[in-house]
NUDO-365172 format. One line per field, with one value per residue (C-alpha): residue number from 1; z, x, y. Coordinates in pm, whole numbers, plus 50000, padded with zeros to 5 digits. Layout:
k	[NUM | ...] $
zz	[Z | ...] $
xx	[X | ...] $
yy	[Y | ...] $
END
This chain:
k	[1 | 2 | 3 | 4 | 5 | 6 | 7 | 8 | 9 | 10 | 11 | 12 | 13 | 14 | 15 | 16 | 17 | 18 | 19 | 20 | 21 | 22 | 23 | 24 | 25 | 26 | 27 | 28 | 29 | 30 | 31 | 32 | 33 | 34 | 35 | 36 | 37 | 38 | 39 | 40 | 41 | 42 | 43 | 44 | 45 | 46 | 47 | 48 | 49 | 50 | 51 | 52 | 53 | 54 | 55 | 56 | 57 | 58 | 59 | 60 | 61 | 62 | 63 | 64 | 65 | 66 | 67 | 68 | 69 | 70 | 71 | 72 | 73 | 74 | 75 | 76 | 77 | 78 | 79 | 80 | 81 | 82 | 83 | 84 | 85 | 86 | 87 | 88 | 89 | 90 | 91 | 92 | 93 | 94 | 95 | 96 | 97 | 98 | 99 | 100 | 101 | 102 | 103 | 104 | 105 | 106 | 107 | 108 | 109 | 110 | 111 | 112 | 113 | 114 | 115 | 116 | 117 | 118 | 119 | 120 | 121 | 122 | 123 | 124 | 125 | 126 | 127 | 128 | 129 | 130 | 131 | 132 | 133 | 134 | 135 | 136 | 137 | 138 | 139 | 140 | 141 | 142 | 143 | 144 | 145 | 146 | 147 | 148 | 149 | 150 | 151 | 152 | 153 | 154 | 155 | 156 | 157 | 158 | 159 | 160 | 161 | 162 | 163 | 164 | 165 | 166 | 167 | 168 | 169 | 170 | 171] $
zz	[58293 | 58568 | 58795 | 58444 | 58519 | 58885 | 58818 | 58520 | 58782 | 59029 | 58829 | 58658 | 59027 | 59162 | 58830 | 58931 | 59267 | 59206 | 58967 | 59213 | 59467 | 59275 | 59144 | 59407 | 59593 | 59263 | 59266 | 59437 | 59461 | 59475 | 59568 | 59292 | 59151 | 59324 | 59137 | 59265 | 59100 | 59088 | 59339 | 59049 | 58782 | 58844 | 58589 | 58728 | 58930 | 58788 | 59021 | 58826 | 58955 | 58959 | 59054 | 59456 | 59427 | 59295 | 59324 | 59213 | 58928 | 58718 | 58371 | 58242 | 58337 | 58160 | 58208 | 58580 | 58723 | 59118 | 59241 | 59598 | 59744 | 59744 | 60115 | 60105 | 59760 | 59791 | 59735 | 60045 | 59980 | 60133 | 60454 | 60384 | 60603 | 60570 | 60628 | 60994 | 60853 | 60527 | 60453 | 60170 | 60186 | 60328 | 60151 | 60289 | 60182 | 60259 | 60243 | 60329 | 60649 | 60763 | 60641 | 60749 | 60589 | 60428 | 60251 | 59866 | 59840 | 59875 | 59829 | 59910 | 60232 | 60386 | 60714 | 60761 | 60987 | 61164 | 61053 | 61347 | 61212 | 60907 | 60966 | 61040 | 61404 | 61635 | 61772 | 61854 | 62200 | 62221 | 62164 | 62014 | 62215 | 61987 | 61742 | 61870 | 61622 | 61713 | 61699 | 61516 | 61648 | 61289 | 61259 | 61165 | 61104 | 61493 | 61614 | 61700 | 61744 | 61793 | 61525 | 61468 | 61180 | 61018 | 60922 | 60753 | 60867 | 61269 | 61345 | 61704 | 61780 | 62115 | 62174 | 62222 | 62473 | 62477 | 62214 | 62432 | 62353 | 62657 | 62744 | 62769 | 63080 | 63086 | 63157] $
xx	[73780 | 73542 | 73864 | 73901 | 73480 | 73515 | 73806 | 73618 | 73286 | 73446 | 73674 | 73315 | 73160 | 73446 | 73434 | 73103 | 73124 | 73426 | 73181 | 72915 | 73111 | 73217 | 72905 | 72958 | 72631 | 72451 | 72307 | 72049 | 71794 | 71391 | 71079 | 70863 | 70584 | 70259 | 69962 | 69626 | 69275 | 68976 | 68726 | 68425 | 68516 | 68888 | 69078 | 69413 | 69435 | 69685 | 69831 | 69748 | 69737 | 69543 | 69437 | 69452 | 69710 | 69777 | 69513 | 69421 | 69155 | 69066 | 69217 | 68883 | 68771 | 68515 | 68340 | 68427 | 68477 | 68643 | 68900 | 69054 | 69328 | 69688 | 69852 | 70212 | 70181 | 69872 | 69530 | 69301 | 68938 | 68821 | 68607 | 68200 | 67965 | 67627 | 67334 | 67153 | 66844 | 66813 | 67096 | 67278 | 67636 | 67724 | 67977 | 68219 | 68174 | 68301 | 68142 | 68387 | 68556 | 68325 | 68399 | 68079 | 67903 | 67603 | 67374 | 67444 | 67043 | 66988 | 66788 | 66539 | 66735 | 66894 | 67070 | 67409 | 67656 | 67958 | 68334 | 68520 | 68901 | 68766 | 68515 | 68129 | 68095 | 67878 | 67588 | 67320 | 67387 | 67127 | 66749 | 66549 | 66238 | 66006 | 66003 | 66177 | 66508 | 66845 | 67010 | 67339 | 67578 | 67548 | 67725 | 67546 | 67684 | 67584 | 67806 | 67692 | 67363 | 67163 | 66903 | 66697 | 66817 | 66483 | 66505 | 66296 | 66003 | 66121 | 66276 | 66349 | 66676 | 66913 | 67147 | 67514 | 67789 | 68170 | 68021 | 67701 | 67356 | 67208 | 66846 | 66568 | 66379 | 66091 | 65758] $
yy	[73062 | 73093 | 73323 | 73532 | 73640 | 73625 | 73923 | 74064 | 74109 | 74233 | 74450 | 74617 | 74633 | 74817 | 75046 | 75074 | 75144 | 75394 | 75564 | 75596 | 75748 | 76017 | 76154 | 76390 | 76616 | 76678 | 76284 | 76253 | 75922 | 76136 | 75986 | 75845 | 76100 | 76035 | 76129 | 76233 | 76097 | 76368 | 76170 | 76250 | 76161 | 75939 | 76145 | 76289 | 76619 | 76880 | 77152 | 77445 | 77840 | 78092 | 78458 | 78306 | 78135 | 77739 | 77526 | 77132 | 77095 | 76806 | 76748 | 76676 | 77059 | 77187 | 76854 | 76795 | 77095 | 76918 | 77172 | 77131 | 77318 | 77286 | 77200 | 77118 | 77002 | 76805 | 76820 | 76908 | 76964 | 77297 | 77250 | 77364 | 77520 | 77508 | 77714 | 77631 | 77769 | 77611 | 77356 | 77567 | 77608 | 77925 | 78171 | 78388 | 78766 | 79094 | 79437 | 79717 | 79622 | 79358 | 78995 | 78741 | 78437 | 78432 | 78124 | 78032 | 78061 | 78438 | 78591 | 78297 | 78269 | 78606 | 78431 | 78585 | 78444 | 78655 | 78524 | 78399 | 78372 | 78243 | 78002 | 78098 | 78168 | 77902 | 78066 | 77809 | 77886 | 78196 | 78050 | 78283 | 78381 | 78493 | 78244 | 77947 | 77973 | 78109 | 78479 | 78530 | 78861 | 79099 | 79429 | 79783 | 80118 | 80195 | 79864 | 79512 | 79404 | 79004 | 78925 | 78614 | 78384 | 78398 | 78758 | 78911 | 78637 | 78724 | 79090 | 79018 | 79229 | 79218 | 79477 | 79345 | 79357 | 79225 | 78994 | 78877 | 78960 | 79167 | 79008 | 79223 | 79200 | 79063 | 79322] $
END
């Protein structure tokens, strides 16, 4: 009895086997689903699109409204930049052919920041000497030019060259 299952097992595992080998390319074994959870609210993130493209939003949108975006299929939070004046996060913008930063707050806060291949550029390395602050490289219809952060409270200006603000001499 027990050689009668022995042959009956091993007869259904070599079906088996037989069966398995000729699924042919079409079979494949694919990794298990992984799901994302909204870090505000732990509902599940849904890759959704929209007019830039597909993003990740919470399924409990309107009432969380987390959105990140979508790198190789996952969720990556954008990185934010904030305002060295005021602490606001800053905002990319574009007016004709120019493309800066400038802070969430205006027009409380007016600081403007030039875009460096799309993140704000670093320019806390020229002290301004009137008021103590720092100038930021801005662009004009005459070219580029150095103005203190704290415009309008501080109008100090620097001409620019290759990207450098050109120091007036002092009198």
């Amino acid at each position: 009895m027990q050689e009668e299952d022995s042959k009956l097992i091993r007869g259904s595992s070599s079906n088996w086997e037989q069966e398995f080998l000729e699924q042919g390319d079409d079979a494949h074994i694919k990794t298990a689903k992984i799901r994302y959870r909204c870090p505000k609210c732990e509902s599940l993130l849904v890759l959704k699109t929209g007019a830039n493209g597909e993003f990740w939003g919470c399924e409990s949108y309107p009432n969380c409204d987390y959105t990140a975006n979508n790198e190789n299929g996952k969720p990556v939070r954008a990185k934010r930049y904030f305002c060295p004046a005021c602490k606001s996060p800053l905002r990319k913008k574009s007016f004709k052919d120019n493309v800066f930063w400038g802070c969430s707050n205006y027009p409380e806060c007016k600081v403007t920041v030039e875009d460096d291949n799309g993140i704000p550029s670093s320019t806390k390395k020229y002290p301004c000497r009137v008021c103590g602050h720092y100038l930021v490289r801005k662009k004009s219809k005459n070219g580029y030019f150095w103005g203190c952060i704290t415009y309008p409270g501080c109008t100090n200006t620097l001409n620019d060259e290759k990207g450098l603000p050109v120091l007036k001499k002092r009198r």
